[in-house]
C-alpha positions as CSV (number, residue, x, y, z in Angstrom):
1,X,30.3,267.6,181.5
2,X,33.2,266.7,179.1
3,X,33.9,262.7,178.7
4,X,37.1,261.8,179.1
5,X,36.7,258.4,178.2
6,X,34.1,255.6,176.6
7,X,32.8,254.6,180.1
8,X,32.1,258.4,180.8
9,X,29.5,257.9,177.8
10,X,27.8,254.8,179.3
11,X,24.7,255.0,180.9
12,X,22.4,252.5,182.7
13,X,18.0,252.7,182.3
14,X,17.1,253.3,185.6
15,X,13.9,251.8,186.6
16,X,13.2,249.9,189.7
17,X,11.0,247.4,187.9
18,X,12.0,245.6,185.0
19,X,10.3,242.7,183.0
20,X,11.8,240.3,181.5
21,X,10.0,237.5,179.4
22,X,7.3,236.1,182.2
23,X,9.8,237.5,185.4
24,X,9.3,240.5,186.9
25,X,12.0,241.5,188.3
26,X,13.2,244.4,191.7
27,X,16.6,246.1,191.5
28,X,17.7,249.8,192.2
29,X,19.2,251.6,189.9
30,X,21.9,251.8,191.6
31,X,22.7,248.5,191.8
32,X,22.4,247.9,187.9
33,X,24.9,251.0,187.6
34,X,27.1,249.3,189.8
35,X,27.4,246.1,188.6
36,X,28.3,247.5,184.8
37,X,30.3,249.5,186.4
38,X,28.9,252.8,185.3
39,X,27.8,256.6,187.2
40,X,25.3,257.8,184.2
41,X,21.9,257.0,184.1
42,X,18.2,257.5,182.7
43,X,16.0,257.5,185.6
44,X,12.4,256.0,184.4
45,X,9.2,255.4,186.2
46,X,8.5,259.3,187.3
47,X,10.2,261.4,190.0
48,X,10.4,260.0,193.4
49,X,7.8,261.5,196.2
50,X,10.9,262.9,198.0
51,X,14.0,263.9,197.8
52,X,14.9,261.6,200.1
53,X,14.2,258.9,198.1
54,X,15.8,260.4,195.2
55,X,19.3,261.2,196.9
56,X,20.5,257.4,196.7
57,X,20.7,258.0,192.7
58,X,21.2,261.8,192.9
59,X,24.0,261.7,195.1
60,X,26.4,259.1,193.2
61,X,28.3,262.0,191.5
62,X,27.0,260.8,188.0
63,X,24.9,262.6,185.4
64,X,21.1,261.9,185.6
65,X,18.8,262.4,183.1
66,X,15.0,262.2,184.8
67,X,12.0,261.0,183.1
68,X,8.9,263.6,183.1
69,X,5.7,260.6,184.1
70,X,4.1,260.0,180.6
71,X,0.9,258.4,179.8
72,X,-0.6,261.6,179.1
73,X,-3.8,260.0,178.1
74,X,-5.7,263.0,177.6
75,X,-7.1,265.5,174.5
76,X,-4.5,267.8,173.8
77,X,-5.1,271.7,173.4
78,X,-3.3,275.2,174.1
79,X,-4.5,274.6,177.6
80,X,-2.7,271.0,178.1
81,X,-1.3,271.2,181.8
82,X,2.0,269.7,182.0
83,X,4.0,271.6,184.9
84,X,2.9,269.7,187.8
85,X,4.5,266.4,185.8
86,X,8.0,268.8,186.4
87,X,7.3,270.4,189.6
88,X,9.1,266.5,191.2
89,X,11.8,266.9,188.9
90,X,12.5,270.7,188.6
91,X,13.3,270.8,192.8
92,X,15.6,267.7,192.9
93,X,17.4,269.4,189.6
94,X,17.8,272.3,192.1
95,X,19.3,270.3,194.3
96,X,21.6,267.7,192.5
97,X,23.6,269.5,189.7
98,X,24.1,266.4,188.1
99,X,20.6,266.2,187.2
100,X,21.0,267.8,183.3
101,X,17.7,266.9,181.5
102,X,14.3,265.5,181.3
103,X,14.0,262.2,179.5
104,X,9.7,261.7,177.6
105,X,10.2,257.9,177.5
106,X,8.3,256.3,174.6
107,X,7.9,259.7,173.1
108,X,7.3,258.5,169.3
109,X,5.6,255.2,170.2
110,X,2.9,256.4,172.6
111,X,2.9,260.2,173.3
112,X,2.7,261.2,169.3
113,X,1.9,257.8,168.0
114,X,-0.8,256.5,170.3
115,X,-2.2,259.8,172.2
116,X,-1.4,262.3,169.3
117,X,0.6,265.1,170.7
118,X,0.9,268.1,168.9
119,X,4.3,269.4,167.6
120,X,2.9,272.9,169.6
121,X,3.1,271.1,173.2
122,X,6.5,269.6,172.9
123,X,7.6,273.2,172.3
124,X,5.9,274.6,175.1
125,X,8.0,271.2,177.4
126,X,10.8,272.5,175.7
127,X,10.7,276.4,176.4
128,X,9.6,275.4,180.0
129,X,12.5,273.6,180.8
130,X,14.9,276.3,178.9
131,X,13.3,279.3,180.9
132,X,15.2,277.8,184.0
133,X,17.3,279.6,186.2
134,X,19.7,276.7,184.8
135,X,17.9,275.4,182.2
136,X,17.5,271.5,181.4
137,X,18.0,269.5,178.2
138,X,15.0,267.7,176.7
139,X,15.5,264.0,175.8
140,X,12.8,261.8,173.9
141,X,13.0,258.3,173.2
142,X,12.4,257.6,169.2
143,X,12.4,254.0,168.2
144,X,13.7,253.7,164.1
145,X,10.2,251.8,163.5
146,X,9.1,255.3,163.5
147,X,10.9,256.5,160.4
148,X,12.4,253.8,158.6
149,X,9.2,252.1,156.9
150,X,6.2,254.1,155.7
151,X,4.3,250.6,156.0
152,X,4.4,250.6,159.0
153,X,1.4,251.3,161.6
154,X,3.9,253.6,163.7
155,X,5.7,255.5,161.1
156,X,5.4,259.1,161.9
157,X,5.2,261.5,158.6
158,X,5.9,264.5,160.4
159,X,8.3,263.8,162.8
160,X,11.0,266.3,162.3
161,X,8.3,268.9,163.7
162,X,8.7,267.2,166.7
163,X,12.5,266.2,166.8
164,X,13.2,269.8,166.5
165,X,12.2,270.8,169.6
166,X,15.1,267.7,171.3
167,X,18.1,268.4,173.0
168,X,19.1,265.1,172.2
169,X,17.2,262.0,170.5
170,X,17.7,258.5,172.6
171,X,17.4,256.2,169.7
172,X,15.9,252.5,169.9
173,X,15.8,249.6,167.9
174,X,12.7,247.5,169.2
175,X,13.4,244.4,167.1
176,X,17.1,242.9,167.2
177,X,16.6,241.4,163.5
178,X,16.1,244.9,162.7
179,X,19.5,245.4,164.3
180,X,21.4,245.2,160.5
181,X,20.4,248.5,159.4
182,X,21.9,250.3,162.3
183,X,24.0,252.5,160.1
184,X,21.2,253.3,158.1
185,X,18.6,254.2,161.1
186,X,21.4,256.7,162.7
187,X,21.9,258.3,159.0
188,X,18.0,258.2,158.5
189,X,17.9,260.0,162.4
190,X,20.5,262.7,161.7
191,X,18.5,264.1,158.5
192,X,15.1,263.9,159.8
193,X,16.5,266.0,163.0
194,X,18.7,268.1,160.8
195,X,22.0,266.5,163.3
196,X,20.8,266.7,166.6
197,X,22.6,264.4,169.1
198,X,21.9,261.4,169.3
199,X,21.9,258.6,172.3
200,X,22.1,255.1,171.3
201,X,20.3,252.5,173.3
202,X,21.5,248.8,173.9
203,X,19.0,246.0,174.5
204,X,20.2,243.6,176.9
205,X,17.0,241.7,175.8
206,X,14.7,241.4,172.5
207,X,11.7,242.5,174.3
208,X,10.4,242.8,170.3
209,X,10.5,239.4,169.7
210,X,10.4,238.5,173.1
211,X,13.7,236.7,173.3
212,X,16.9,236.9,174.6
213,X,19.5,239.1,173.2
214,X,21.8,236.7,170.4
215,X,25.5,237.2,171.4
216,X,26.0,238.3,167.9
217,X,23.7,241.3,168.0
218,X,24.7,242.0,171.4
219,X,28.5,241.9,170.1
220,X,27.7,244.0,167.0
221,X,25.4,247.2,168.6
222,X,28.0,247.6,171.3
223,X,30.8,247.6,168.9
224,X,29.0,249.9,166.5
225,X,28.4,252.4,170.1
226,X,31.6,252.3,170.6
227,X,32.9,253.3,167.3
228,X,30.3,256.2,166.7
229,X,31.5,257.5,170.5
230,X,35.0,257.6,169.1
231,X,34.1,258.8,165.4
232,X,31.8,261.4,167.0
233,X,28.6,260.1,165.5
234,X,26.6,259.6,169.2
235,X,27.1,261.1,172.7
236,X,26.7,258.0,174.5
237,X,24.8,255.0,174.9
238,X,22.4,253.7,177.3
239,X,21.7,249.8,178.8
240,X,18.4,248.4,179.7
241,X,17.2,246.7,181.4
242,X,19.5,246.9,184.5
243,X,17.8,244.2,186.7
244,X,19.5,241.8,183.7
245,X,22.7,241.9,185.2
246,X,23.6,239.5,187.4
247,X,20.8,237.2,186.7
248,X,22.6,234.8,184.5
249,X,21.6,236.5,181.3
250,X,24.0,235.7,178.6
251,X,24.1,239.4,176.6
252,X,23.9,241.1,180.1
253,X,27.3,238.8,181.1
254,X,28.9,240.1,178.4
255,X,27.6,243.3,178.1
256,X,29.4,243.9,181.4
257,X,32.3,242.2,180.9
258,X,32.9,244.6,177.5
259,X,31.9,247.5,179.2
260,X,34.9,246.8,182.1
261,X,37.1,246.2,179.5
262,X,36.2,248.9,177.3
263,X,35.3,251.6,180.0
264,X,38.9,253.1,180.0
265,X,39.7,254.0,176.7
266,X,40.3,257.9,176.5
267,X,38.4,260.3,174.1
């Protein structure tokens, strides 16, 4: 689907439970979409049961990238099961044309940093989903802290073996005072993956220092989306959490009130 114009590259994180400091908070996906807004958006937290359940989302008319359930928790080998993780998501994709891809949240983080997935398996996601009667993009979330300092306990030394088998990379910053070397992550990203696209995600909230957002840093990485959306540089950009609009957040506020603002300008 061709954007026609910055809001058509805005996405919402779709999850129906989002934390925030010591408040738990309930809000459809929908709803956060709505308030920004916005039709695009990551759907998180596993497939529904039914499709039922899924046509609230499904049915807006906006593209959907699902989340295959994660947490794979288990010894990898040649024999690693993972089609009954896509046999929710592969049906309702069936269904809803708008449904384009399958999102492995935490990909870098957890499923090759913590559990210690093999290069081999990601392939094997990734040819499973492009053996489709109409096949499905593969997204995976990579935070920078996995490339940008060797010191680090979740630098990954061989991730390009893993980024190669992406459709497109949804790229994190988990700390906002590591928000200053932006420029540097997405240049860093684009030769490790040898230019693959790239999807920008926007805190609303510094879950890394468990804070809010500051104004300035909320100001900056939106303005710095934007600019790489019209340059070229990123496919879109992505806000979470939803459930922090419309609860008085400051950076949520004004997040919304950019992207309103914003949303029209043509490609």
């Amino acid at each position: 689907m061709m954007a026609k114009t910055l809001r058509d590259t805005m996405w919402g994180w779709g999850t129906m439970i989002d934390v925030i400091g010591n408040e738990t908070e309930l809000m459809s996906p929908v709803e956060g979409a709505d308030y920004m807004g916005i039709k695009n958006f990551l759907m998180c937290g596993g497939a529904p049961a039914t499709d039922e359940q899924a046509a609230p989302a499904a049915a807006r008319g906006g593209r959907i990238v699902w989340e295959m359930e994660a947490g794979f928790g288990s010894t990898f080998g040649e024999n690693f099961e993972f089609q009954s993780r896509l046999d929710r998501i592969l049906p309702l994709a069936q269904r809803f044309p708008n449904i384009e891809g399958v999102l492995l949240d935490d990909l870098s983080t957890i499923t090759i940093g913590q559990e210690k997935m093999p290069p081999e398996v990601l392939g094997r996601i990734c040819r499973a989903l492009q053996s489709e009667p109409r096949p499905l993009s593969l997204w995976g979330v990579i935070y920078t802290m996995s490339y940008d300092d060797p010191a680090l306990s979740t630098y990954i030394e061989d991730l390009p073996e893993y980024l190669k088998y992406l459709d497109v990379i949804n790229l994190w910053v988990w700390h906002a005072k590591d928000l200053h070397k932006l420029e540097a992550n997405l240049e860093r990203c684009n030769e490790l993956s040898g230019g693959k696209p790239v999807h920008l995600g926007l805190y609303l909230y510094d879950f890394g220092d468990g804070r809010p957002m500051p104004l300035d840093l909320m100001e900056m990485q939106c303005e710095t989306a934007r600019r790489w959306v019209h340059e070229g540089e990123i496919i879109g950009m992505g806000f979470l959490p939803t459930s922090a609009f419309g609860r008085g957040i400051e950076a949520a506020e004004w997040a919304a009130e950019w992207a309103r603002k914003v949303g029209d300008e043509p490609l």
